[in-house]
DSSP file (Angstrom, degrees, kcal/mol; ACC not computed):
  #  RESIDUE AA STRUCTURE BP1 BP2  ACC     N-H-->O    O-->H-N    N-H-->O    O-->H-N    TCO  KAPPA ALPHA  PHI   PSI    X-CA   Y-CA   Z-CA
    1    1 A X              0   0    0      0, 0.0     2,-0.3     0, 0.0     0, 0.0   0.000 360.0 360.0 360.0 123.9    0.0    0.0    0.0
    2    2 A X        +     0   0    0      6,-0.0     2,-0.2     0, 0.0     0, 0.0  -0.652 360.0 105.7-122.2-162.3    1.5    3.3   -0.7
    3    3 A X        -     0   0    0     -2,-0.3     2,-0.1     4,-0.0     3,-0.1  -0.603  59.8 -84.8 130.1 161.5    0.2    6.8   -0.1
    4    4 A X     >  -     0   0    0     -2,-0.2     4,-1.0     1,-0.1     5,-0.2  -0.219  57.5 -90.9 -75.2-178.7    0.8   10.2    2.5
    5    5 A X  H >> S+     0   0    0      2,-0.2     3,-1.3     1,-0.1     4,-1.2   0.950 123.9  47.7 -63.2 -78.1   -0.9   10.4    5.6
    6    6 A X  H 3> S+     0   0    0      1,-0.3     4,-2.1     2,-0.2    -1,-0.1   0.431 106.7  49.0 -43.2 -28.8   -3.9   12.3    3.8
    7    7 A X  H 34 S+     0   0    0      2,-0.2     6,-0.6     1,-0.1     5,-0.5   0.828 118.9  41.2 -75.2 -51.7   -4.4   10.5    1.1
    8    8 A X  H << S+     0   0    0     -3,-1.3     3,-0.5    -4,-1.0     6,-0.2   0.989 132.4  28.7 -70.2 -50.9   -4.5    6.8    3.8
    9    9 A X  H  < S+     0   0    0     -4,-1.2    -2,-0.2     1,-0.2    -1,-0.1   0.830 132.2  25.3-103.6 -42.4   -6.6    9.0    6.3
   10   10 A X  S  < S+     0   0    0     -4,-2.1    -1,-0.2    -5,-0.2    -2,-0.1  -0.199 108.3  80.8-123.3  39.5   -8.7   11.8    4.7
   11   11 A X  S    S-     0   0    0     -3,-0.5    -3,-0.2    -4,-0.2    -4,-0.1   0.457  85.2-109.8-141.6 -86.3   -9.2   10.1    1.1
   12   12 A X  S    S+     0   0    0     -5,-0.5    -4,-0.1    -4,-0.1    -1,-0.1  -0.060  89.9  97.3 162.5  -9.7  -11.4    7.5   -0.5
   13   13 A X  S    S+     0   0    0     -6,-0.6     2,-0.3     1,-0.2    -5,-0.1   0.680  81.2  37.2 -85.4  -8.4   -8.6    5.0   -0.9
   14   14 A X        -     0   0    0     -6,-0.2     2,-0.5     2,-0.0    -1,-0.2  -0.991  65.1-166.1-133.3 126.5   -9.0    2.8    2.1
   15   15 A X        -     0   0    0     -2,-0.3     2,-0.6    -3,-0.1    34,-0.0  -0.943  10.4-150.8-107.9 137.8  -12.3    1.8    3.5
   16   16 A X        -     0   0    0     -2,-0.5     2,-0.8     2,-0.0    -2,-0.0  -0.846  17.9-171.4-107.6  86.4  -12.6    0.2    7.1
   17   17 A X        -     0   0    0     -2,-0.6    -2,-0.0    25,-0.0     3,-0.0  -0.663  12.8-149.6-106.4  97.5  -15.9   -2.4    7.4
   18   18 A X        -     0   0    0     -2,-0.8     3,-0.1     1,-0.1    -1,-0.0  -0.228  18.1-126.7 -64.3 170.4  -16.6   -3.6   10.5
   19   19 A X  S    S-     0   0    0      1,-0.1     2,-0.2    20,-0.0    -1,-0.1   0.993  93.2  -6.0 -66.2 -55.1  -18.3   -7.4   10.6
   20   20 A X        -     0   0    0      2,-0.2    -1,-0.1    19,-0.0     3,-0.1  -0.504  68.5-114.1-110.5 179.6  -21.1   -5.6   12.8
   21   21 A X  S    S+     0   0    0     -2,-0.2     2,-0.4    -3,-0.1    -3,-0.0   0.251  88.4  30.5 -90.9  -2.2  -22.1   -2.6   14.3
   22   22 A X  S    S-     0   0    0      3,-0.0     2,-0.5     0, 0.0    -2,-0.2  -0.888  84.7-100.5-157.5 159.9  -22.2   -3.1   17.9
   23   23 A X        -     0   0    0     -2,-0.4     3,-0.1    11,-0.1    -2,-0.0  -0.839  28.5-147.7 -98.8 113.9  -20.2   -5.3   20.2
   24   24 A X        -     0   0    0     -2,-0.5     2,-0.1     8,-0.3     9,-0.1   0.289  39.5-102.9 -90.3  15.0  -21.9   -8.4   21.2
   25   25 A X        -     0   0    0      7,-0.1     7,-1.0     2,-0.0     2,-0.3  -0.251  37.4 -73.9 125.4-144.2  -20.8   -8.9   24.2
   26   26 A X  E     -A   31   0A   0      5,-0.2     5,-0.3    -2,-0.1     2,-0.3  -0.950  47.7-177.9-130.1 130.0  -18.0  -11.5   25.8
   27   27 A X  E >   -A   30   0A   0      3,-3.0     3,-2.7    -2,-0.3    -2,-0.0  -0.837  52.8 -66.7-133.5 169.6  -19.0  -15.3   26.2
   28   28 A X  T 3  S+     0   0    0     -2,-0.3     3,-0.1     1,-0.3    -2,-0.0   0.442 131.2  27.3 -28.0 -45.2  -17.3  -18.1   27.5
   29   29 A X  T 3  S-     0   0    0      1,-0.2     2,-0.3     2,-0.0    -1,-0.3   0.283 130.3 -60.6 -83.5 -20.3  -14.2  -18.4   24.5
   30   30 A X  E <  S-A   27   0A   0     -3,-2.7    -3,-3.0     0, 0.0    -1,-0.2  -0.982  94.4 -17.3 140.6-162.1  -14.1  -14.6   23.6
   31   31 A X  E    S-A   26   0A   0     -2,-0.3    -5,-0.2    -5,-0.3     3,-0.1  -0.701  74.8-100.5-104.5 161.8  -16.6  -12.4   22.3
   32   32 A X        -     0   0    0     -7,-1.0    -8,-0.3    -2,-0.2     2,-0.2   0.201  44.2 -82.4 -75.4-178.3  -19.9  -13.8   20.4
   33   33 A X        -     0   0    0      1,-0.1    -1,-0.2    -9,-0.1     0, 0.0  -0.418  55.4 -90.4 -82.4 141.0  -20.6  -14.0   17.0
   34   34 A X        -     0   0    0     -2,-0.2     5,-0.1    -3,-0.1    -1,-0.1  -0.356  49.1-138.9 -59.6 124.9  -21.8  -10.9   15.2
   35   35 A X     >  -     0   0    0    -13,-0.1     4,-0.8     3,-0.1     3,-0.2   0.908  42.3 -46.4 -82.1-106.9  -25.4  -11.0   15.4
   36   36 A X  T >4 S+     0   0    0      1,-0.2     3,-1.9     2,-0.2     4,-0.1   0.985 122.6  68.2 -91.4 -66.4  -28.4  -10.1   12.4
   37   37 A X  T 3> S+     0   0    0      1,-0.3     4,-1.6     2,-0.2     5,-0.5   0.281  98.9  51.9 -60.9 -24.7  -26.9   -6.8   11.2
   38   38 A X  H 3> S+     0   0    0      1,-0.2     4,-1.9     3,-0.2    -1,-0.3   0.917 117.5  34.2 -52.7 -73.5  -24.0   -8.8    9.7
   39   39 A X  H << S+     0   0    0     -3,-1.9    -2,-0.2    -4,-0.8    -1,-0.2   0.404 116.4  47.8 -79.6  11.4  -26.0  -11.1    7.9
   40   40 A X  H  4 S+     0   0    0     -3,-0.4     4,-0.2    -4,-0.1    -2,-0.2   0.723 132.8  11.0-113.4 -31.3  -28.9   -9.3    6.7
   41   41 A X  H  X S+     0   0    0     -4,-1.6     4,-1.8     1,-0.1     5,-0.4   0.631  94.7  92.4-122.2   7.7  -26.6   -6.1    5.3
   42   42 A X  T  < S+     0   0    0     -4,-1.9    -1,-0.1    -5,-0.5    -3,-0.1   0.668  91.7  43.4 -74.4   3.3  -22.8   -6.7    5.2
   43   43 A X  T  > S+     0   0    0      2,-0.2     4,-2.7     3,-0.2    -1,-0.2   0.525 113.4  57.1-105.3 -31.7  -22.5   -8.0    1.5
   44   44 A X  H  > S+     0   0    0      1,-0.2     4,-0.9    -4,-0.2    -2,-0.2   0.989 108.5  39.7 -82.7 -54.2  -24.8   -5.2    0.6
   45   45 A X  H  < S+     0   0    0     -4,-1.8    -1,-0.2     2,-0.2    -2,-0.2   0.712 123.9  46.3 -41.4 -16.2  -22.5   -2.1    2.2
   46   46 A X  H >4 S+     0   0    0     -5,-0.4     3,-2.2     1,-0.1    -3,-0.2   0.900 105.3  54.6-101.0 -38.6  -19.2   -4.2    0.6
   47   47 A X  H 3< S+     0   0    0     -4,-2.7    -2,-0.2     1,-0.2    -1,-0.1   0.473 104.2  59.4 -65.4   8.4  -20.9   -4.8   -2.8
   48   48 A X  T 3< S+     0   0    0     -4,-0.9     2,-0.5     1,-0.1    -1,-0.2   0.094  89.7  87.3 -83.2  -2.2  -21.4   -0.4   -2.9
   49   49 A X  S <  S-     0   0    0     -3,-2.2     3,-0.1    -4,-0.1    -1,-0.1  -0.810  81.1-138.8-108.7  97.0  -17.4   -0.1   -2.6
   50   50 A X        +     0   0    0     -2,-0.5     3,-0.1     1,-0.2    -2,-0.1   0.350  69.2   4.6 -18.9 142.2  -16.0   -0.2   -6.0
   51   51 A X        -     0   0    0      1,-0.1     2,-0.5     2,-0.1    -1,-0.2   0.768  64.4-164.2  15.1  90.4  -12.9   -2.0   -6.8
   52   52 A X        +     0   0    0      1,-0.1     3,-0.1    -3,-0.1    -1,-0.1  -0.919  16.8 170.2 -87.0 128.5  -11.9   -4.0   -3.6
   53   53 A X        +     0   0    0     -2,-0.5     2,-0.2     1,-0.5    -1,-0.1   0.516  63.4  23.5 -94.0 -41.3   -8.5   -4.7   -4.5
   54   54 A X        -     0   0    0      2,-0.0    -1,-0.5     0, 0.0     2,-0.4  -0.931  61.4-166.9-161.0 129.1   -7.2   -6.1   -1.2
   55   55 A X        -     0   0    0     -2,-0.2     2,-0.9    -3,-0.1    -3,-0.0  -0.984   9.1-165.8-112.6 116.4   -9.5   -7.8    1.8
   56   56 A X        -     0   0    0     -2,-0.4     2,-0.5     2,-0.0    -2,-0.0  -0.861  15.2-145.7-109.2  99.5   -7.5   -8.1    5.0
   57   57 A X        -     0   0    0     -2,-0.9     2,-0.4     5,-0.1    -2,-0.0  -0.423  18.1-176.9 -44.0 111.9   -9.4  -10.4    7.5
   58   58 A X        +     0   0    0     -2,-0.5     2,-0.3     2,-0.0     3,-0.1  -0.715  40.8  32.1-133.4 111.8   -9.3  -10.0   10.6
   59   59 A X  S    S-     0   0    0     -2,-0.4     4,-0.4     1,-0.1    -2,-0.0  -0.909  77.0 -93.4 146.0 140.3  -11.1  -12.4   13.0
   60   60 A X  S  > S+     0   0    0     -2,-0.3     4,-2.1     3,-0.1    -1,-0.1   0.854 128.6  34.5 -85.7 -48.4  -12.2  -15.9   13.7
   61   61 A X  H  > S+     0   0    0      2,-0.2     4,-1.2     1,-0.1    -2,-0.1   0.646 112.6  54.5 -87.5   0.5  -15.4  -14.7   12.1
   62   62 A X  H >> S+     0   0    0      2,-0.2     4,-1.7     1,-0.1     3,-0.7   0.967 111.6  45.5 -64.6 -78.9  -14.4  -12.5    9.7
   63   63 A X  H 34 S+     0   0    0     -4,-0.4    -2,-0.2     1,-0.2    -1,-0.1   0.724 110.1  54.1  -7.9 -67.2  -12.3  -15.1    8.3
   64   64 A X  H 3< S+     0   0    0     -4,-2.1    -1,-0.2     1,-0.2    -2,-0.2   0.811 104.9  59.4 -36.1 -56.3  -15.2  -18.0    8.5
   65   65 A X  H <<        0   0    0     -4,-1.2    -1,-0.2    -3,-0.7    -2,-0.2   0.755 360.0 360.0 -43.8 -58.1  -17.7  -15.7    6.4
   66   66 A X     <        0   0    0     -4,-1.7    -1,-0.3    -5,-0.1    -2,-0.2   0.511 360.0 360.0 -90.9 360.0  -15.6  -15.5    3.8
């Protein structure tokens, strides 16, 4: 990845997609699995970002999902 600070921070060239929206709290292993909002709209917010180039996973369930 190359770029200035502005360009990485204040520019259109990196997007940051969380699995969910809210933290779902902490269960026995770690924290629980990203709950509705995940599955009912997160393929529709990533298929509205043009040319994904490079997906960095991060996550046991990020990972899974995909």
């Amino acid at each position: 990845m190359d770029g200035d600070f502005e360009e990485i921070f204040y520019g259109t060239s990196i997007a940051i997609v969380p699995m969910d929206l809210y933290y779902p709290g902490k269960g026995k292993g770690g924290d629980l699995h990203p709950g509705a909002f995940m599955r009912k709209y997160h393929d529709e917010i990533v298929a509205l970002l043009p040319k994904i180039e490079l997906r960095i996973l991060i996550g046991k369930y990020a990972i899974s999902l995909r």
